[in-house]
N, C-alpha and C positions, 0 to 999 in steps of 0.2 A: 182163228182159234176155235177148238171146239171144245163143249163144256156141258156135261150132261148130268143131270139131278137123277140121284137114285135113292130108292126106300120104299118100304114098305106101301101099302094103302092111307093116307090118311095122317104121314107126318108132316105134309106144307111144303111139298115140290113146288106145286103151280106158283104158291105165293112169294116163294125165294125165288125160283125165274124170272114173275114178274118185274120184283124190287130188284133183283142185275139186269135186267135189259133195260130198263129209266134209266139204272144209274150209268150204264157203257155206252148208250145213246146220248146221253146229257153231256158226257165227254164227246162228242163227237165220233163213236165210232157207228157202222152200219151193221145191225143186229138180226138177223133171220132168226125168229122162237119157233119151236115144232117142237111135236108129240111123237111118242110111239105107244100101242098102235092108232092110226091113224092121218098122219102128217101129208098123206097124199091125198088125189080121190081114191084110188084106188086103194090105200090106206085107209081110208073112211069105210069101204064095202068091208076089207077083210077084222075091220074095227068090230065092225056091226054084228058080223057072224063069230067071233070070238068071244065077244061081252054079252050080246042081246038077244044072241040064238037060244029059241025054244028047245030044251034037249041037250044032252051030251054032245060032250065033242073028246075024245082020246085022247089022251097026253100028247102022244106022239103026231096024230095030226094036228095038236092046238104048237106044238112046238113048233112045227114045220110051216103053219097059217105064221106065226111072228117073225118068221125068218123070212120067208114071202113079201110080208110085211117090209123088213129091214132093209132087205134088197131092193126093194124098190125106191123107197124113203132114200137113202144114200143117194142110189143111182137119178133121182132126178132133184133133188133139192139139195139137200147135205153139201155135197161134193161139186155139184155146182156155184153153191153159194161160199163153200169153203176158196175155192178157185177162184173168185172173186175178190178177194182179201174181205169178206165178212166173217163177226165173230159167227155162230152157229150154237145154240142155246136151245137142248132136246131135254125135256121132258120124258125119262128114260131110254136106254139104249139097247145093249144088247145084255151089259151085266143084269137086269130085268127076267129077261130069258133064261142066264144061269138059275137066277135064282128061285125064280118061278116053277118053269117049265122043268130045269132039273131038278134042285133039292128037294122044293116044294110035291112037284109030283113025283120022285122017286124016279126019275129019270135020270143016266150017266151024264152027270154033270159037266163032266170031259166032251160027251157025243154034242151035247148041246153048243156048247163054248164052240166047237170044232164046224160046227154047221152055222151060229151066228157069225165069225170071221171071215167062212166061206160066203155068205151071202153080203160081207158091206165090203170083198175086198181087202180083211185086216187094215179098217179103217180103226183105228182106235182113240179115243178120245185124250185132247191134250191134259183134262181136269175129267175127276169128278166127283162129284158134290152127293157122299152119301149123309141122308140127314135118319140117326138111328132115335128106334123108339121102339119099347116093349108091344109085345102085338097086343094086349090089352086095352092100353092106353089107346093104343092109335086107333082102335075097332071103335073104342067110348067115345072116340074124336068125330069119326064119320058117323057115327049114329046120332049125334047133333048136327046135323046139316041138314037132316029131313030129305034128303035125296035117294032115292029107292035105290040098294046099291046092284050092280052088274052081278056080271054068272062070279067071277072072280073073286069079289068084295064078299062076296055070302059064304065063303068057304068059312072052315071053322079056326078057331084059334092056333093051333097047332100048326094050320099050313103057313099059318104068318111068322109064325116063329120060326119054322124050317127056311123059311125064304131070309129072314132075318138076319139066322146065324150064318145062310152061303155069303150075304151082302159084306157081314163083317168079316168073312173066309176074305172073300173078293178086297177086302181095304186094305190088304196086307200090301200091295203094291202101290209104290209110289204115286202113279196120277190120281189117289182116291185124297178128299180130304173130309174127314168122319166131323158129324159135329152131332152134340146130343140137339133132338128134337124138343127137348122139353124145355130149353132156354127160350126166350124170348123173341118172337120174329126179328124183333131191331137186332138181340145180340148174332143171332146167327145170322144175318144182313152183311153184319161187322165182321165177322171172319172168316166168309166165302170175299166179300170185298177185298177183305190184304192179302186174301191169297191168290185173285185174280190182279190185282196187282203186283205182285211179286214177281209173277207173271208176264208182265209189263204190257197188261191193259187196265190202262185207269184213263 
């Protein structure tokens, strides 16, 4: 199964990943966690130059740097390890890229959708786990972690909101399960759990 966390900057992907892969491993299952971007080496390079690069980078090539990115990640881990009978627990995927790269930057949301499919294959995820929260909140989140934020993280409020509203566009369809970010880690723990359950992995 595959099962991937989506949101904004700053609502507690990493840390609802964490607490379902202990709990799908404590069950006995075998769990592959990854990122995007990032998830490969060669994920790691096109990482570095996305988030850390001195300078601009254009929509349209930061688009096309994620999809790069995407294709790769699938084509040597993802889909490997899916193949495998392991579950597969990503830390963003491609709806990322919609929301991002298209809404956010005023890119055709369709061209982008259309070019991340192309790049995993119309790999599409069995779940996912969008966790919503006002770009405010979430901006005053990451600015108590003391962590100097990426080129991405410094945009202004507005672009988190545009990313925001495509996310919630994007949860209209079934494999999303929306949970407010502003409950409690344990409660939102609790009901990505029964829904991977539901599922029928517990």
């Amino acid at each position: 199964m595959f099962i991937t966390f989506e949101g904004i900057d700053g609502v507690g992907k990493s840390t609802q990943l964490e607490l379902l892969q202990s709990w799908l491993e404590e069950s006995g299952r075998e769990v592959v966690r990854t990122l995007e971007p990032g998830g490969t080496d060669l994920g790691q390079e096109i990482r570095h130059l996305l988030l850390h690069r001195k300078g601009d980078v254009s929509p349209r090539a930061e688009a096309l740097l994620y999809a790069a990115d995407r294709a790769h990640h699938v084509a040597t881990r993802i889909r490997p390890a899916l193949e495998a009978g392991k579950v597969v627990l990503s830390d963003r995927y491609f709806d990322s890229s919609v929301a991002y790269q298209g809404a956010a930057r005023d890119l055709d949301v369709q061209e982008v959708l259309n070019i991340s499919l192309w790049a995993v294959g119309n790999l599409v995820p069995d779940l996912t786990v969008l966790l919503d929260l006002d770009a405010e909140a979430a901006i005053a989140r990451r600015s108590k972690t003391g962590v100097e934020p990426d080129r991405l993280e410094r945009e202004k409020v507005d672009f988190f909101e545009r990313a925001r509203n495509q996310f919630l566009d994007l949860a209209a369809q079934p494999r999303f399960l929306v949970v407010d970010a502003n409950l409690s880690v344990d409660a939102i723990q609790d009901l990505i759990r029964k829904r991977v359950a539901a599922m029928g992995l517990s």
